[in-house]
Each structure stands twice: as structure tokens, then as C-alpha cells.
C-alpha positions as CSV (number, residue, x, y, z in Angstrom):
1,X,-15.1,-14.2,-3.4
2,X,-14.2,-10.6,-4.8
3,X,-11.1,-9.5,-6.0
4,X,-10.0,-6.4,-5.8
5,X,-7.1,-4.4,-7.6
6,X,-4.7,-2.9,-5.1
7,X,-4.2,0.9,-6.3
8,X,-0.5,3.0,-5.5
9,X,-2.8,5.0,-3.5
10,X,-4.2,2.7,-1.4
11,X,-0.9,1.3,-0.6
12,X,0.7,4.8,0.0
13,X,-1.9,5.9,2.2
14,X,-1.4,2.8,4.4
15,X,2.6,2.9,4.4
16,X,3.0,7.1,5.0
17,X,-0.3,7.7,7.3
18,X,-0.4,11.3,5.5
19,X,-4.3,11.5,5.1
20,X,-5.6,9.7,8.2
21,X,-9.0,9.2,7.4
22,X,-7.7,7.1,4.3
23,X,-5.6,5.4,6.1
24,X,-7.6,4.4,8.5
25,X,-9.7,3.1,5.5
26,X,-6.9,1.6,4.3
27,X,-6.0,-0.4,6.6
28,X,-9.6,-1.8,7.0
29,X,-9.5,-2.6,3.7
30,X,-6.4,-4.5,4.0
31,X,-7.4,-6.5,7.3
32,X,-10.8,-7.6,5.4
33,X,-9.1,-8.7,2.7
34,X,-6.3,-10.9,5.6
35,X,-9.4,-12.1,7.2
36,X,-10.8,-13.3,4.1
37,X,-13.9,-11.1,3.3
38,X,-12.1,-10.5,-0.5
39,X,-8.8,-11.1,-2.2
40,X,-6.9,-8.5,-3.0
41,X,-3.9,-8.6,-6.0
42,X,-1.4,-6.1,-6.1
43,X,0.4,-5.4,-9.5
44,X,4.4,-5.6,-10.1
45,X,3.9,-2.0,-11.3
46,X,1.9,-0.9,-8.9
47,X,4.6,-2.0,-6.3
48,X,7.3,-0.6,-8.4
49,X,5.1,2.9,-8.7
50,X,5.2,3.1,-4.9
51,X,9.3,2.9,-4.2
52,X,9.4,5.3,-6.9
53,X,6.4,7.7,-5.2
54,X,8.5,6.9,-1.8
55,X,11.7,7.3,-2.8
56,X,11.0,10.5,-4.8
57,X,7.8,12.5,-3.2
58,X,8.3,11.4,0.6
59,X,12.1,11.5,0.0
60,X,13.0,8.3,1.4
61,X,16.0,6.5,0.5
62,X,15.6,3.0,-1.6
63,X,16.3,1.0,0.9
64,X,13.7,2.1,4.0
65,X,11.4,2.0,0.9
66,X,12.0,-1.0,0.0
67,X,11.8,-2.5,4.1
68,X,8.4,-0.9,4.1
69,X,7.0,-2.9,1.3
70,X,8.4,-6.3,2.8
71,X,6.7,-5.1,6.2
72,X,3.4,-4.9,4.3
């Protein structure tokens, strides 16, 4: 099976919808990788990059941030 490193962008794209088209890819991505087709990993820095992105570009607060990631 292939494995795939999970980028901030990726996972920012999917969360704030703010470019559509990769979005949309995105979340392909993601349900090929729930259905099985890869695995992906996602990094403890890379998770930590996007509550910092969130918190500080898109101006949410910590917590909301935080509630997004456990949604994902």
C-alpha cells in the first residue's frame, strides 16, 4: 500500500475551503486514503503548523482550531 505524507496545505485547504478546486482535491484525497486506496501519516508538526496557520492567518481562536482538527 502507499503512504503518503500529509502536508499543512493539504490539511488547510480541506479545513478553510478557501481554494475550492484544492479542496475538493483534498477531500478526495482524504476519502481514498479512509477507503483504503493509501495510508496517509500526518506529522505532530505538521498538526501543530496548522493551529498556528489557523489561529494566526484565518484568525480563529485556539479553541475552534483545535475542534476542527478533532473533527478531521
Amino acid at each position: 500500500m502507499k503512504m503518503v505524507y500529509v502536508d499543512t496545505n493539504v490539511i488547510l485547504r480541506y479545513l478553510t475551503n478557501d481554494v475550492a478546486s484544492l479542496a475538493l482535491r483534498a477531500k478526495r484525497w482524504f476519502q481514498k486514503a479512509e477507503e483504503g486506496s493509501c495510508k496517509a501519516l500526518v506529522l505532530h508538526i505538521t498538526l501543530v503548523e496548522v493551529i498556528f496557520l489557523l489561529e494566526h492567518w484565518y484568525e480563529q481562536d485556539k479553541r475552534t482550531s483545535v475542534e476542527q482538527l478533532l473533527l478531521f
